[in-house]
SERO-4910 file (N, C-alpha, C, O; in steps of 0.05 Angstrom, whole numbers):
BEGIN
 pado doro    nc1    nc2    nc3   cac1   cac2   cac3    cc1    cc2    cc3    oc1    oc2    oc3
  Unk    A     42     58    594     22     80    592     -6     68    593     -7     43    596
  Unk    A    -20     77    591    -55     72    606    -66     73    578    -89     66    573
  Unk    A    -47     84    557    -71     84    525    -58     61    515    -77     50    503
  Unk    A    -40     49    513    -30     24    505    -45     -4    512    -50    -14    534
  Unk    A    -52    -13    479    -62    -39    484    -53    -53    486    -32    -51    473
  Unk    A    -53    -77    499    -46   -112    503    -10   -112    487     11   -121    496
  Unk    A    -18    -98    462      9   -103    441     24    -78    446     41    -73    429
  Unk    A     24    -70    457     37    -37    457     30    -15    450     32      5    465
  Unk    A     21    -14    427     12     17    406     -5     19    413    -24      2    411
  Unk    A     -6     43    427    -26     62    427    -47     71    397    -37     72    374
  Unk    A    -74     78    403    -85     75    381    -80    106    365    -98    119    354
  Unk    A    -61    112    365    -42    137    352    -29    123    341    -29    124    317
  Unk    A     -9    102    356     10     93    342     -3     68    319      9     60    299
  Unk    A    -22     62    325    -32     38    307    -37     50    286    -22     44    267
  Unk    A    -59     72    280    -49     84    253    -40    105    244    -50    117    225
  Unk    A    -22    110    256      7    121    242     25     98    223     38    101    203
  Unk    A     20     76    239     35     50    232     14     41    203     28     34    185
  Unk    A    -13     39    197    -28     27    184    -22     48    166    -16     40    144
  Unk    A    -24     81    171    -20     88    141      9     91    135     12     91    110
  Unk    A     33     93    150     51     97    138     56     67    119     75     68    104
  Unk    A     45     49    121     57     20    112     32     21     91     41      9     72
  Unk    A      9     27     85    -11     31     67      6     50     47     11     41     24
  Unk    A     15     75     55     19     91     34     50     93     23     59    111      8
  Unk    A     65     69     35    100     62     25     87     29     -5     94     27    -28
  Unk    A     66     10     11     70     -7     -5     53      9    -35     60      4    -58
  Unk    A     37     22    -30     18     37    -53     46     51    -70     45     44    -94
  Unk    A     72     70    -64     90     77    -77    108     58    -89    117     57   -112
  Unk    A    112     43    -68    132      8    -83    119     -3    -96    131    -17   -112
  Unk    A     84     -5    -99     74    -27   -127     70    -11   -149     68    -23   -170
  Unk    A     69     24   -150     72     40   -162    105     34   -179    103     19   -198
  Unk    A    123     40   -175    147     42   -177    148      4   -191    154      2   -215
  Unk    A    144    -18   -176    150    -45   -190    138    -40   -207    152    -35   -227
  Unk    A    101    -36   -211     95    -30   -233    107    -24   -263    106    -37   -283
  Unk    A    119      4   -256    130     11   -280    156     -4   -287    162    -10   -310
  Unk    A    173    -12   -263    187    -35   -278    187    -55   -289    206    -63   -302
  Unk    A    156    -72   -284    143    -88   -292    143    -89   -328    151   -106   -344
  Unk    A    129    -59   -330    114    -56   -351    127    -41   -371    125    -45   -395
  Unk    A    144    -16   -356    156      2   -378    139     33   -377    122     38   -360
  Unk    A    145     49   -396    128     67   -393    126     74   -419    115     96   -421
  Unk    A    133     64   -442    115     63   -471     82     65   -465     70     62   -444
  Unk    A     73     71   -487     44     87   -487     27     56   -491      2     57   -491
  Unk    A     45     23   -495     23     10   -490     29     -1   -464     20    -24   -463
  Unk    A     39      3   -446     38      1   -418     13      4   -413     -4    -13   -409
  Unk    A     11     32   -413    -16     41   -401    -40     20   -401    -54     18   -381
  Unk    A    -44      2   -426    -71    -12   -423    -59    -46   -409    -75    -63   -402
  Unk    A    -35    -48   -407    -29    -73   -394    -42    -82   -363    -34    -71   -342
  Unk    A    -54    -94   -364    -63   -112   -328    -50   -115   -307    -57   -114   -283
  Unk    A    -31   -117   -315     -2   -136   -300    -12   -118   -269    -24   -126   -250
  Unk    A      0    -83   -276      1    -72   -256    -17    -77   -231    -12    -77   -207
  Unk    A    -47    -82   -249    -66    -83   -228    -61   -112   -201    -65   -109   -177
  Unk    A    -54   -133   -213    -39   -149   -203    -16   -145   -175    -16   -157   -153
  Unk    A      0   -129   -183     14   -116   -172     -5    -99   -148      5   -103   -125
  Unk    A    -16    -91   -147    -29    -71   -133    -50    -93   -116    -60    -94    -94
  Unk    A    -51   -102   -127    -59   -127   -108    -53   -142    -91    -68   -153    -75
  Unk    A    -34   -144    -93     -6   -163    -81     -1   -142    -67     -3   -149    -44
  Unk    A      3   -121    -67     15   -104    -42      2    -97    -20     13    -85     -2
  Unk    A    -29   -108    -20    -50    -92     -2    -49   -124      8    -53   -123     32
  Unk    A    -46   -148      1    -42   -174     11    -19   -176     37    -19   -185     60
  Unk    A      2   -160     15     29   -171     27     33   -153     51     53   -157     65
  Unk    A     15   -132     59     13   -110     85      3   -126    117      8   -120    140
  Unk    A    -10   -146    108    -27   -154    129    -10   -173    152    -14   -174    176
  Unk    A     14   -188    135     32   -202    152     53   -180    161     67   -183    181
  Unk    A     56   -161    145     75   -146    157     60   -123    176     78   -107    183
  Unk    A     48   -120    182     24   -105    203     22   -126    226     22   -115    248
  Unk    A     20   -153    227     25   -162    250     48   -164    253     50   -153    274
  Unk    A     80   -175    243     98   -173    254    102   -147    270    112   -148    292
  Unk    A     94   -120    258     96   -104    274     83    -96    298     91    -76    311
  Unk    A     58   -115    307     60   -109    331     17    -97    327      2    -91    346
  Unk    A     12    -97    305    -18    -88    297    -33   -119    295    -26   -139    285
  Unk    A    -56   -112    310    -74   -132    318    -92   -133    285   -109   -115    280
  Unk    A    -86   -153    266   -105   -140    251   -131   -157    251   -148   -155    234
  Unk    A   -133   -175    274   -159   -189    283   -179   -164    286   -203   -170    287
  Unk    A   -173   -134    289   -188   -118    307   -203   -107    280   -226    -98    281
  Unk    A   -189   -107    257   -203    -92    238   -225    -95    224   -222   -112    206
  Unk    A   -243    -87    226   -265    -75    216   -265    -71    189   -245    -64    176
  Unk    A   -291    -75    181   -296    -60    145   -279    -34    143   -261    -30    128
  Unk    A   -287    -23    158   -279      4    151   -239     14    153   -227     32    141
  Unk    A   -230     -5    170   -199     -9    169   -193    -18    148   -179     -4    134
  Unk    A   -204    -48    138   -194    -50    117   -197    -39     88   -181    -42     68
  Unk    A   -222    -26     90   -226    -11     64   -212     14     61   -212     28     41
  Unk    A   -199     20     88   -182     45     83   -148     31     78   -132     43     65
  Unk    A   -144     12     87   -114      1     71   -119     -1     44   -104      6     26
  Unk    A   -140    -11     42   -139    -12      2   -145      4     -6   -141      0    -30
  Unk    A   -157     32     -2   -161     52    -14   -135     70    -17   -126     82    -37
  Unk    A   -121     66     20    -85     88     10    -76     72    -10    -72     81    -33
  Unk    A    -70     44     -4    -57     33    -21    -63     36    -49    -43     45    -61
  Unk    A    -86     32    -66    -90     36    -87    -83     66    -97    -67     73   -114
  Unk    A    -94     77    -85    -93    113    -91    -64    120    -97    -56    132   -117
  Unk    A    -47    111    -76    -19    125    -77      0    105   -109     19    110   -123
  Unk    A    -17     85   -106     -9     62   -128    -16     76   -154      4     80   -167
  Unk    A    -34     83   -163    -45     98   -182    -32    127   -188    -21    133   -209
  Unk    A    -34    142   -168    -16    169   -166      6    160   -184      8    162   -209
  Unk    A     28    146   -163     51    137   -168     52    130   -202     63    147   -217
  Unk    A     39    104   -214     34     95   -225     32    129   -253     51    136   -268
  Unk    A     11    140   -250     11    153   -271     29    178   -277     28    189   -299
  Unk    A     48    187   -256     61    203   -252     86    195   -267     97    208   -285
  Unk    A     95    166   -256    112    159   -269    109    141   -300    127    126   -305
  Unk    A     86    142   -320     81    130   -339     76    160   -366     82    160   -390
  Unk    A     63    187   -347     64    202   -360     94    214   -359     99    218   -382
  Unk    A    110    219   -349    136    231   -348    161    223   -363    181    236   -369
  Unk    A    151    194   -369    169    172   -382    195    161   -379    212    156   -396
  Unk    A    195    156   -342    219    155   -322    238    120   -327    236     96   -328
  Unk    A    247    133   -327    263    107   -339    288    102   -315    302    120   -306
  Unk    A    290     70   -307    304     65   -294    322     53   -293    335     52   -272
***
């Protein structure tokens, strides 16, 4: 096709691909999180998670090129939008399952 770059994906498919993998690792450091930590009421002030949430917006970037995303191309503004899904959905996640008291 004529919209396909050098790598294949079309820049539809590039981020479709950047957020669906932004907003799966933001639910998985959500989710380790709480197994990390627990969901007792002193969780809540523990660090650890933030750690975690860190490591997931890291661990996106090699798996964004295996798949085929140039991430030489990104810009401030690309990457401040992976760490923003990622955090956000990490936090969501994160408090949803700390107030509910989900136990696994």
């Amino acid at each position: 096709m004529a919209t396909e770059t050098s790598t294949g994906l079309s820049g539809h498919m590039r981020g479709v691909t950047v957020t669906t993998l932004a907003c799966l690792a933001g639910v998985a450091a959500g989710v380790v999180s709480v197994l990390l930590v627990g969901t007792d009421p002193a969780a809540a002030t523990d660090r650890r998670p933030l750690a975690v949430a860190a490591a997931s917006v890291l661990v996106q970037y090699p798996i964004l090129k295996l798949v085929g995303v140039d991430v030489g191309d990104f810009g401030a503004k690309d990457n401040v939008y992976v760490v923003f899904m990622t955090v956000v959905l990490w936090f969501v996640t994160l408090t949803i399952l700390l107030t509910s008291g989900a136990s696994f």
